[in-house]
Structures are given as structure tokens and as C-alpha cells.
PAZAVO-378623 format. One record per residue (C-alpha): residue in one letter; x, y, z; residue number from 1. Coordinates in Angstrom, 2 decimals, decimal comma. Layout:
<r vexmi="a" u="X" v="Y" w="Z" guvo="NUM"/>
...
This chain:
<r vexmi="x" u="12,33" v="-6,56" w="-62,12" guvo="1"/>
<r vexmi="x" u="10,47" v="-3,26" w="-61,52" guvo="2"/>
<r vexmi="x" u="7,46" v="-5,16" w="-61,56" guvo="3"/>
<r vexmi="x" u="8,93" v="-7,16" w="-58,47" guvo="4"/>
<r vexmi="x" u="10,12" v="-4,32" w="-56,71" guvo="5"/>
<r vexmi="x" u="6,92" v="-2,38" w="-56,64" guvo="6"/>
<r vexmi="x" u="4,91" v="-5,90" w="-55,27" guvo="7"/>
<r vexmi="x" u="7,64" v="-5,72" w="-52,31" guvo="8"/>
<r vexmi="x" u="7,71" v="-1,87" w="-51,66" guvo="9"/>
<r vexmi="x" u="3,40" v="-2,13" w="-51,97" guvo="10"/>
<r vexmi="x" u="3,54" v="-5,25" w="-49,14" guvo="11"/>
<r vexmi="x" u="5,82" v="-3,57" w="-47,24" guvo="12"/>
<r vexmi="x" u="3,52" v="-0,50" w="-47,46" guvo="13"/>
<r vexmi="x" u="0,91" v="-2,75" w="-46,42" guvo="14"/>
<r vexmi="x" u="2,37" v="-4,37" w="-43,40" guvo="15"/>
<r vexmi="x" u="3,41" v="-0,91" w="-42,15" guvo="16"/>
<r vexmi="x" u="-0,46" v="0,06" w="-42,46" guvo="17"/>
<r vexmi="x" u="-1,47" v="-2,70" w="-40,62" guvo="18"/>
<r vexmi="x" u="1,17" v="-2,16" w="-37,59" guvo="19"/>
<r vexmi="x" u="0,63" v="1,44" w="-37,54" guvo="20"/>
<r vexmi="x" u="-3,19" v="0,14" w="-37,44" guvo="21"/>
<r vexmi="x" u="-2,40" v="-2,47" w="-34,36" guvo="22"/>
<r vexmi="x" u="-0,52" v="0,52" w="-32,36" guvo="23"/>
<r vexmi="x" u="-3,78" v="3,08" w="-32,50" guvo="24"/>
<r vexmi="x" u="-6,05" v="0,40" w="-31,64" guvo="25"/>
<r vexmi="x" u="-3,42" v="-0,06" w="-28,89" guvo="26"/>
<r vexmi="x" u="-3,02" v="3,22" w="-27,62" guvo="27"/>
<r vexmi="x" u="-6,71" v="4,16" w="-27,61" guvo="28"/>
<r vexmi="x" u="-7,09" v="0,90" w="-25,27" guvo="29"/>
<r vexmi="x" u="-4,51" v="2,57" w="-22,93" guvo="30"/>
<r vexmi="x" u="-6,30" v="6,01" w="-23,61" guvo="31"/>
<r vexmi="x" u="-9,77" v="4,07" w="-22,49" guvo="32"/>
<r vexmi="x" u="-8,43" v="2,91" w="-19,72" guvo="33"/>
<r vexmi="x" u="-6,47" v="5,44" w="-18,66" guvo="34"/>
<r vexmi="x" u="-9,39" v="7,88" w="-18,53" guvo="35"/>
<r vexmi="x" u="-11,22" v="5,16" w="-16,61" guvo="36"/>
<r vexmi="x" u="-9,33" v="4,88" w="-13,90" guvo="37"/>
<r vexmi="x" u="-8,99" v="8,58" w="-13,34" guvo="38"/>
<r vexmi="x" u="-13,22" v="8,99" w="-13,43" guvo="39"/>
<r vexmi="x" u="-12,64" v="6,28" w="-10,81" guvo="40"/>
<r vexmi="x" u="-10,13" v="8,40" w="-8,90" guvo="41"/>
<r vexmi="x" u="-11,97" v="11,83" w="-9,10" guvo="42"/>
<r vexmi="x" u="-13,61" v="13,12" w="-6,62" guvo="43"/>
<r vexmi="x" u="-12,37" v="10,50" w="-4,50" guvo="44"/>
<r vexmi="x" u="-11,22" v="11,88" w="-1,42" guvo="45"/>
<r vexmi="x" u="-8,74" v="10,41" w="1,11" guvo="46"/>
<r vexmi="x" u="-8,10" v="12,26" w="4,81" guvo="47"/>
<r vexmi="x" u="-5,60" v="11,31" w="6,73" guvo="48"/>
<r vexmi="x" u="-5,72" v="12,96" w="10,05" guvo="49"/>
<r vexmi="x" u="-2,18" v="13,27" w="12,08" guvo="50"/>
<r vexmi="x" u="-1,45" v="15,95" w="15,06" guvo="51"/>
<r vexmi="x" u="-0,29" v="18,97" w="14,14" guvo="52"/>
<r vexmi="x" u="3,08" v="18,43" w="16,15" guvo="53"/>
<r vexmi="x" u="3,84" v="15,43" w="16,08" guvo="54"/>
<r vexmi="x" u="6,48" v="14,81" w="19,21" guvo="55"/>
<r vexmi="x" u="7,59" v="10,81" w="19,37" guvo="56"/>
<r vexmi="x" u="7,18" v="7,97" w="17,08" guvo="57"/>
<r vexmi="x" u="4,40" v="5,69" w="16,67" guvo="58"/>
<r vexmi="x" u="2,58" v="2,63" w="14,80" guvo="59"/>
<r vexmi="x" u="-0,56" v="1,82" w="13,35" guvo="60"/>
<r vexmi="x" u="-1,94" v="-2,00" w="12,25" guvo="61"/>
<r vexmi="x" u="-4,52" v="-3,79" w="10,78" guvo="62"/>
<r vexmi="x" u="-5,96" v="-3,94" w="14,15" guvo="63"/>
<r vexmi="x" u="-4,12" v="-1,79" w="16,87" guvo="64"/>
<r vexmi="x" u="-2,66" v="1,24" w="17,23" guvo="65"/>
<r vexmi="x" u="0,49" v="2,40" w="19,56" guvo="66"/>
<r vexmi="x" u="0,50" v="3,72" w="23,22" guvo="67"/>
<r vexmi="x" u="2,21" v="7,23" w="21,33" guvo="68"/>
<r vexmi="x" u="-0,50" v="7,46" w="19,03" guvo="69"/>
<r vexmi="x" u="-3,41" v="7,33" w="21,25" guvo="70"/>
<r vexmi="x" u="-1,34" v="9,58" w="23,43" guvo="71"/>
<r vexmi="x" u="-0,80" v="12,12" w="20,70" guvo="72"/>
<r vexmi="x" u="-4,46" v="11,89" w="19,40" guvo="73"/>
<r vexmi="x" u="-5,88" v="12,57" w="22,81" guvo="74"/>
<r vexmi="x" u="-3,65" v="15,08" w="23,27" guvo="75"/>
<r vexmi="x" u="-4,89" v="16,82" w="20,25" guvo="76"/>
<r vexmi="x" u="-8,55" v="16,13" w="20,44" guvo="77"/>
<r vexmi="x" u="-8,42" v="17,73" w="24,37" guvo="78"/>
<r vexmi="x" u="-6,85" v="20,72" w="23,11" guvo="79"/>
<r vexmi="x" u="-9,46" v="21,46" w="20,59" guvo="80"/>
<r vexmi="x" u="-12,55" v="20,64" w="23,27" guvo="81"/>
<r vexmi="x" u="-10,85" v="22,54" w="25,93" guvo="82"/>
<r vexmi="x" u="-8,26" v="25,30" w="24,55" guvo="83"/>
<r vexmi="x" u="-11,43" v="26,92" w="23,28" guvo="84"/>
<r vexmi="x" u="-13,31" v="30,67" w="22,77" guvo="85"/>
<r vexmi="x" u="-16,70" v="31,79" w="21,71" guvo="86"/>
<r vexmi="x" u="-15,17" v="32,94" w="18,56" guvo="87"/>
<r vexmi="x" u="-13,55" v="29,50" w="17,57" guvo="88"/>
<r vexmi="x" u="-16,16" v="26,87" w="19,33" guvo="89"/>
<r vexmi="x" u="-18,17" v="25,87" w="16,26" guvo="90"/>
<r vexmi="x" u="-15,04" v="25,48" w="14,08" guvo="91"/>
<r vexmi="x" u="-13,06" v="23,52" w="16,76" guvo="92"/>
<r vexmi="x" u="-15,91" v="21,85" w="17,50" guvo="93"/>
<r vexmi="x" u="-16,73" v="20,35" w="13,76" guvo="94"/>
<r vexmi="x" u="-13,58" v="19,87" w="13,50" guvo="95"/>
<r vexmi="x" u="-13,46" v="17,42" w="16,47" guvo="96"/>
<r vexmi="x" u="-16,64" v="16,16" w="15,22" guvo="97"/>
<r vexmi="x" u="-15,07" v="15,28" w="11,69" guvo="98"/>
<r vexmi="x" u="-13,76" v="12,66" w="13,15" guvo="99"/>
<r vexmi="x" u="-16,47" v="11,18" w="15,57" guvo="100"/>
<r vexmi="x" u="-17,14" v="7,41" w="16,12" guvo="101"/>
<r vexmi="x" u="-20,36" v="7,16" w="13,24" guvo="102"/>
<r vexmi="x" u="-22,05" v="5,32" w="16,52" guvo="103"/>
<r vexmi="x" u="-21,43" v="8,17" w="19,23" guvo="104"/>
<r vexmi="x" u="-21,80" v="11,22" w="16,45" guvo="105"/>
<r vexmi="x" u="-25,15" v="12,16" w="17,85" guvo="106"/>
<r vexmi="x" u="-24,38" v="12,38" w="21,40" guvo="107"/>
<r vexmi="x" u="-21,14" v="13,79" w="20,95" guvo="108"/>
<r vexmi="x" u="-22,50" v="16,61" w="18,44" guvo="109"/>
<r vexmi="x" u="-25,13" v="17,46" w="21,55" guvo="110"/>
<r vexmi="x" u="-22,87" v="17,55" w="24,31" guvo="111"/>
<r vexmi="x" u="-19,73" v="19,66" w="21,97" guvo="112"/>
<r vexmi="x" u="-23,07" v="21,60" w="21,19" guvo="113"/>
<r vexmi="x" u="-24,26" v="22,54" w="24,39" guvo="114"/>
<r vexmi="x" u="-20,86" v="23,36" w="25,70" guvo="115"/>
<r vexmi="x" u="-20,31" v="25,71" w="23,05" guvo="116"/>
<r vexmi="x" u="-23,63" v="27,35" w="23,39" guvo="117"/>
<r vexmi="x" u="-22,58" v="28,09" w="27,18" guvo="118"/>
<r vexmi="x" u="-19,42" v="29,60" w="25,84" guvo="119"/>
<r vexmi="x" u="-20,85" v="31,82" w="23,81" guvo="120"/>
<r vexmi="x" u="-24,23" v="32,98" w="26,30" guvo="121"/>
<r vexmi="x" u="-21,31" v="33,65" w="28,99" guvo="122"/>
<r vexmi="x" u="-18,67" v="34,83" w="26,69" guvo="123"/>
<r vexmi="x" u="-16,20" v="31,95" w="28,40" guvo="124"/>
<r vexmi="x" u="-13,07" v="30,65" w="27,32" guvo="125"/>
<r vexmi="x" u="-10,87" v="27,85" w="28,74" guvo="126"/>
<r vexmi="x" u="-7,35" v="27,14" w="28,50" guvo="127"/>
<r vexmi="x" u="-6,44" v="23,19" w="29,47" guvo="128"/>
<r vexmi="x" u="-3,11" v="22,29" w="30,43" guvo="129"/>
<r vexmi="x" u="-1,93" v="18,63" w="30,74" guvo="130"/>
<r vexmi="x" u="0,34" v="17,46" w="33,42" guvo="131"/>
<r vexmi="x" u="-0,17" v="13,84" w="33,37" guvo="132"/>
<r vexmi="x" u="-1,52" v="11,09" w="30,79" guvo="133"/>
<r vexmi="x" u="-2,64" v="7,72" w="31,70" guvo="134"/>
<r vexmi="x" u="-3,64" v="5,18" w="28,77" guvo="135"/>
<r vexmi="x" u="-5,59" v="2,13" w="28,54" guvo="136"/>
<r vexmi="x" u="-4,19" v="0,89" w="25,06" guvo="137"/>
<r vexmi="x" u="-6,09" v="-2,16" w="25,77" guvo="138"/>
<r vexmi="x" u="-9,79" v="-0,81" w="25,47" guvo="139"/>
<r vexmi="x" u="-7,83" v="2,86" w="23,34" guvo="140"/>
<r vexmi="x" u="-8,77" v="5,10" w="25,96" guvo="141"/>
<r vexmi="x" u="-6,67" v="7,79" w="27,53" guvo="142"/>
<r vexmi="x" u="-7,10" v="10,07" w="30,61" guvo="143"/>
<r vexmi="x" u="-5,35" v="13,40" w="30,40" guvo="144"/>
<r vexmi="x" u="-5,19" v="15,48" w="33,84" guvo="145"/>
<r vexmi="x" u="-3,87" v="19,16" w="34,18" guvo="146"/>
<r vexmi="x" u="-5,11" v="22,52" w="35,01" guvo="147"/>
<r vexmi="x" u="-8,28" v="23,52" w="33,74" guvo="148"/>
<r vexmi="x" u="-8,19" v="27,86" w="33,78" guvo="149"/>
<r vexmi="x" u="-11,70" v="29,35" w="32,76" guvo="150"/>
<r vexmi="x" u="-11,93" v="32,93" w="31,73" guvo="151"/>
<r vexmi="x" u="-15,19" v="35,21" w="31,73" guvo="152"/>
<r vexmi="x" u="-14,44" v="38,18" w="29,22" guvo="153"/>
<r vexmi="x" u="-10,48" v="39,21" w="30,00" guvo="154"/>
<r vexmi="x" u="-10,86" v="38,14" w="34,14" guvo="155"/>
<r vexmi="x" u="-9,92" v="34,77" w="35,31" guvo="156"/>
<r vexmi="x" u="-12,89" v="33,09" w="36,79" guvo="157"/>
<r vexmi="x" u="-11,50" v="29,88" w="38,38" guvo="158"/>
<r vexmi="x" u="-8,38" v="27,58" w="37,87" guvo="159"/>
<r vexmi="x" u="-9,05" v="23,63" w="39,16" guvo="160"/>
<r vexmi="x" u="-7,41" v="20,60" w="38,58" guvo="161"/>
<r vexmi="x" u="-9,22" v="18,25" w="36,06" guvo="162"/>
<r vexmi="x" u="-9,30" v="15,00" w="34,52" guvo="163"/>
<r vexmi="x" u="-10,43" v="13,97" w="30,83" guvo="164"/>
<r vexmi="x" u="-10,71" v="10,75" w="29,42" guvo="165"/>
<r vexmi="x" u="-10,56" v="10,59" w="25,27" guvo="166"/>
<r vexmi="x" u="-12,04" v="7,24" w="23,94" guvo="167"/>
<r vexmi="x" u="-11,19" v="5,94" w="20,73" guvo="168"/>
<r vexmi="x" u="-12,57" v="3,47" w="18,53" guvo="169"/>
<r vexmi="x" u="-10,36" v="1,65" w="15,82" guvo="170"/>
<r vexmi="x" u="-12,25" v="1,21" w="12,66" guvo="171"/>
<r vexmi="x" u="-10,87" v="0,58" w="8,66" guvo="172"/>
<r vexmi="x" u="-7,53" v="1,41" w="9,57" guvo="173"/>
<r vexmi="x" u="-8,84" v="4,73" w="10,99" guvo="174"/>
<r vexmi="x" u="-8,78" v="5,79" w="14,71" guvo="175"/>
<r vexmi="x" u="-12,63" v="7,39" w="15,71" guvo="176"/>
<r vexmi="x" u="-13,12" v="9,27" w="18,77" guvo="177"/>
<r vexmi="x" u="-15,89" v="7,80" w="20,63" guvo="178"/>
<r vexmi="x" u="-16,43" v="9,32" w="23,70" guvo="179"/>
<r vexmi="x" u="-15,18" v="12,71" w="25,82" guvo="180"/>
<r vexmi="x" u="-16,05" v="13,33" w="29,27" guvo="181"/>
<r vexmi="x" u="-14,58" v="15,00" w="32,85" guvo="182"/>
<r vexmi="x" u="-13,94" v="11,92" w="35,18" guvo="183"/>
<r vexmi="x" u="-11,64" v="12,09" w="38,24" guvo="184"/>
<r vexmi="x" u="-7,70" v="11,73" w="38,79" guvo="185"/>
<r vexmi="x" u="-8,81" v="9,17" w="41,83" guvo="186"/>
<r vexmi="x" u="-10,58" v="7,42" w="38,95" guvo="187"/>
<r vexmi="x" u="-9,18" v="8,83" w="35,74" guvo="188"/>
<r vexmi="x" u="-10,91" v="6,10" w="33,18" guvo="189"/>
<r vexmi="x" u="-14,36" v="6,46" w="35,34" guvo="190"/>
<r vexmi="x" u="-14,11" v="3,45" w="37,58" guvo="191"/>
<r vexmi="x" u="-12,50" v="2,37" w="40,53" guvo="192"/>
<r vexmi="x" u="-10,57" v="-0,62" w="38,59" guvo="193"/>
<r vexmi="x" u="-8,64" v="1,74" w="36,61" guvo="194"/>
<r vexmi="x" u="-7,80" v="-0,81" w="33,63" guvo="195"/>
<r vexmi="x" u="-4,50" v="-1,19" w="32,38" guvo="196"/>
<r vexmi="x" u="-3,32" v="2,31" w="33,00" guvo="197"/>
<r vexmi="x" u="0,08" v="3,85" w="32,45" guvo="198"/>
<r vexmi="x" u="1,02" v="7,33" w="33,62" guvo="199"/>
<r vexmi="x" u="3,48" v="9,41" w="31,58" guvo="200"/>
């Protein structure tokens, strides 16, 4: 009878050691692929860029974007181009250029360049206001027109009317600005057809 008993206790003994056997092999499969996934995760780095303020709602898709958000966007991107000072031109400026079309980065990095350069040799700031916006959502362009004020040291040197157009490109989910230029409020997207053009 004891004989039986310690066969039973020793089996059970055994089949204990052989699940407790199954669950570390288990676990350290878990553990393997746990650590894995998080090599696979570090250093990874994900930016998602939004305004600052953001003032009305709007939608993004696997291939288009809303009216608000290219409104918003521009918005944004003019104010760090234009609402600009000597002492904050190359960080507004890389900032802008963070987000760059990868096709346009070149020219855009020359012409954000130069401005800022001219800034700084005539110790100029400008302060952009916007009055209107027009927007192309079909080609994700927008024209922005307000008061453009220019300062030289603390005296106002001129106060004009302007218009800027912000072009966007739409790539991986991800809206690139592609182009940034003065155009005209007769002609606010650069030619006399106008596109599809909406004024806010």
C-alpha cells in the first residue's frame, strides 16, 4: 500500500515537473518575443504634426484631406514664414522645413534661406495678418491675403496688402508643403484661371 502511494505521489511529482517545465519554455517564448517587438519599436519615431490652435474640425483619408485642414495648415505654415525676426528665422525656418515636400526641399531650404539672411543683414521683422483665405482643395493649395507690416529695428518701414499661396502635397497619409510664394489677390493661386477657389 505504501509502496503504491509513493509510485502515485512520485508520478504526480513528475507530471508537475513536466508542466512547470512546459510553462518556462512558455513564458521565455513570450519573453523572446516580447523583447523583439520592443527592439522593433525603439528608436522608432512617429511625428504627427497638427496646428497649435486648432479652431474647426477636419478630416484626413487615404487619399484627401479636408478644406479645414489645408486651411489650418496654411494658416500655420504662413505664420511661421512671415510672423518672423532675426532672432527666431533659422528656428522657424527648420521648423517649416521639417516638413517640406522631399521633392521641393532644396529650393524651398534656398529661398527660406535667403529670406532669412536678409532679415538678419537688415535687422527686419514682419508681422502677417490674414484677412481672407481662398483654397483649391482640388490641386491642396491655399492662398492667404492680409496685411503684410515690415519693421526695420523698432520703426515701421512699410505696411501693404499681400497675397500667399501655401502648396501642399499629400503623401503616406502625411500632408508635405511643397511650395510658398507671394502671388496676387487679382490672381491669388498665380494664374488668371483661379482653379476651384473658395474664399472664407
Amino acid at each position: 500500500m505504501l509502496f503504491k502511494k509513493y509510485l502515485s505521489e512520485r508520478d504526480n511529482a513528475r507530471q508537475e515537473i513536466k508542466f512547470l517545465r512546459f510553462m518556462v519554455v512558455g513564458l521565455s517564448v513570450v519573453v523572446l518575443t516580447e523583447a523583439m517587438v520592443m527592439s522593433n519599436f525603439a528608436g522608432a519615431e512617429k511625428t504627427i504634426i497638427v496646428p497649435p490652435e486648432i479652431n474647426r474640425s477636419f478630416w484626413v483619408s487615404g487619399n484627401a484631406v479636408s478644406r479645414e485642414y489645408l486651411e489650418e495648415m496654411a494658416y500655420w505654415y504662413a505664420g511661421l514664414a512671415l510672423n518672423i525676426t532675426p532672432a527666431v528665422s533659422d528656428y522657424q525656418n527648420s521648423l517649416f522645413l521639417k516638413y517640406a515636400a522631399p521633392s521641393e526641399y532644396g529650393r524651398l531650404q534656398a529661398e527660406m534661406g535667403a529670406r532669412a539672411e536678409f532679415l538678419k543683414k537688415n535687422n527686419t521683422s514682419t508681422q502677417f495678418s490674414v484677412r481672407t483665405i481662398k483654397t483649391d482643395e482640388q490641386n491642396l493649395r491655399v492662398a492667404l491675403t492680409g496685411t503684410l507690416v515690415t519693421w526695420t529695428s523698432d520703426k515701421k518701414a512699410s505696411e501693404r496688402s499681400a497675397t500667399y499661396l501655401v502648396g501642399f502635397k499629400y503623401m503616406n497619409g502625411r500632408l508635405y508643403v511643397s511650395e510658398f510664394k507671394e502671388t496676387s489677390e487679382q490672381h491669388p493661386f498665380g494664374d488668371p484661371a483661379g482653379s476651384q477657389s473658395r474664399g472664407a
